[in-house]
N, C-alpha and C positions, 0 to 999 in steps of 0.2 A: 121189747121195743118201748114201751110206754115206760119202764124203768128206765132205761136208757135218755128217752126224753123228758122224763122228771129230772136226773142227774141235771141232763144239760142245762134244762132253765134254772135251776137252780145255785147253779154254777154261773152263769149270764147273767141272772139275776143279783148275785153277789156283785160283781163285780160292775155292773151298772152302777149297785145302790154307793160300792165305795167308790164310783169313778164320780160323784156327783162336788165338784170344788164349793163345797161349804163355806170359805174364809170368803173368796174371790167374791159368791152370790153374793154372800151379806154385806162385806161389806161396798160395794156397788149398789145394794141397794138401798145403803145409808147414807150412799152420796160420799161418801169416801173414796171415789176412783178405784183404779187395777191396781188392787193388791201386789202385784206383780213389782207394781214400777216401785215400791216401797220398801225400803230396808232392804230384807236379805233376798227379797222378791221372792220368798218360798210362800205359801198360800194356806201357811199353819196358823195353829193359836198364836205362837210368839211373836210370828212378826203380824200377825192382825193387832196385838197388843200397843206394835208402833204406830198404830195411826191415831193413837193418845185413845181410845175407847175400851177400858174394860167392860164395858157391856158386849159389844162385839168378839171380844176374845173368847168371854165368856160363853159365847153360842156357839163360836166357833167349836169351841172346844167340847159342846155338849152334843152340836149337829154330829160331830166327828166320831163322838164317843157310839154317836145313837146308828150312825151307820153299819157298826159291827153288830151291836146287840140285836137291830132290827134282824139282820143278813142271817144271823144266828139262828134267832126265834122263827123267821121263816123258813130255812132250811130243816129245821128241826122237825116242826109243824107238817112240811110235804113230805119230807124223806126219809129224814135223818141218818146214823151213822155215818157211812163213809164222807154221803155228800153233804154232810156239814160241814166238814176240815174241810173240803176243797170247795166248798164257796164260800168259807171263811178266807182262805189262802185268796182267793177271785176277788171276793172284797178287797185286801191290803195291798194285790197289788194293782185294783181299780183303784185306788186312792194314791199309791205311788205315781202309776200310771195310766192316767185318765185319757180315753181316748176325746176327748172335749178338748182339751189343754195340748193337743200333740207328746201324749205322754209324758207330759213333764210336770210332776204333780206334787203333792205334800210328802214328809219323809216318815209319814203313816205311825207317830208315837198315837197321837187320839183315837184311832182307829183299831191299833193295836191292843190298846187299854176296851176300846167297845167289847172286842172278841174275845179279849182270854176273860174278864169278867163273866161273862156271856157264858163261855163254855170252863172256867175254871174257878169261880170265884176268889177262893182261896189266893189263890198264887196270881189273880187279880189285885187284890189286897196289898201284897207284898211287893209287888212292882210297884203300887201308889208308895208305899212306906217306903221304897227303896229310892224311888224318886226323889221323894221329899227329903231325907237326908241329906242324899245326897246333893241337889239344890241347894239346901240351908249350907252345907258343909263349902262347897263349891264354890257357890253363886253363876253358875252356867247350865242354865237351861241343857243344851247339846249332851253335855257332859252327863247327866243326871237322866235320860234318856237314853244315853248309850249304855250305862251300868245297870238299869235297870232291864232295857234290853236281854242283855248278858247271861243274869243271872234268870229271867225265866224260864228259860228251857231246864234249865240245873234243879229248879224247885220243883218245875212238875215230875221231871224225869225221879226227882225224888221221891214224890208223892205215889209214882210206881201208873201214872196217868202218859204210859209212853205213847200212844198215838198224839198223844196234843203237844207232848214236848215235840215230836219231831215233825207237826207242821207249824211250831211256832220256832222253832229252830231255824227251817226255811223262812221266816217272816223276819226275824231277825239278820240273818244272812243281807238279805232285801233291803232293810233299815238302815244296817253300818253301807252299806254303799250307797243309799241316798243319804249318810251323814258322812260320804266322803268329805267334802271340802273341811265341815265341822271339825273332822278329825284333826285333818293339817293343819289346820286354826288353833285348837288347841295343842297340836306337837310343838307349835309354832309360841303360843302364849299371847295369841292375840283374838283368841275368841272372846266375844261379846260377852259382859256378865248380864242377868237379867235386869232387868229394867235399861239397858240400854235401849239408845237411840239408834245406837248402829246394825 
């Protein structure tokens, strides 16, 4: 019973800490308005970016990252094993879908990077390297998130670390469908490159 009710907070707890909209708080409370009504109205680093503040992105993107690694290191701390992955999973998809926001939340790249750091380092690494490439290669944010996506479930599942590829395999799944529209953006040739306005 008391395992059982460690699991659960723990898992509740995950997904609290990723449901908490980091872009939105800050920047509201810099006096920069609803995030929302801004650019792609998504409530990430990128489009925090559009409200001309690298300072705020920058938080954004640190609170975001710090949400996994926290969810992680607590989980760890009380439980660990199994109910790590699955308040890691409770985290990302608290941050997809945050019950504050009517579930409609960030498309969990910063959050994703908190977790597998957290629980992989390694093949944390290589998603940033993988990113970055491909940004530079690119110039699209979406685009460079979505390959990096991709490819880490293939790294860990390499590294022979199969339970974490296949709950970051599901976190992935979760991602490419909150970077649907992204997708048809770039099928299309009309996604945003970075530093746009749009």
């Amino acid at each position: 019973m008391a395992d059982s009710f460690m699991l659960l907070l723990v898992v509740l707890g995950g997904y609290l800490l990723g449901s908490i909209p980091s872009g939105l708080v800050l920047t509201r409370a810099a006096g920069k308005g609803d995030i929302r009504d801004i650019g792609s109205g998504n409530i990430g680093t990128t489009n925090v970016l559009r409200t001309g503040s690298k300072r705020l992105a920058a938080l954004t993107l640190l609170a975001d990252i710090g949400k996994g690694v926290l969810t992680v290191y607590l989980a760890n701390a009380l439980v660990g094993g199994t109910a790590t992955y699955l308040a890691a999973l409770a985290c990302f998809c608290g941050h997809v879908f945050p019950v504050w926001l009517g579930f409609k939340g960030g498309k969990g790249v910063a959050t994703f990077i908190g977790l597998i750091l957290a629980l992989s380092p390694l093949p944390g690494l290589a998603f940033l390297l993988v990113w970055l490439l491909t940004a530079l290669v690119g110039r699209r944010s979406s685009l460079a998130a979505i390959v990096a996506l991709l490819v880490t479930p293939f790294f860990l599942w390499f590294l022979g670390e199969y339970d974490t590829a296949r709950i970051f395999a599901v976190m992935v799944l979760i991602a490419l469908w909150a970077h649907r529209e992204n997708i048809a953006r770039l099928r299309a040739g009309t996604e945003p490159r970075i530093g746009s306005a749009a």
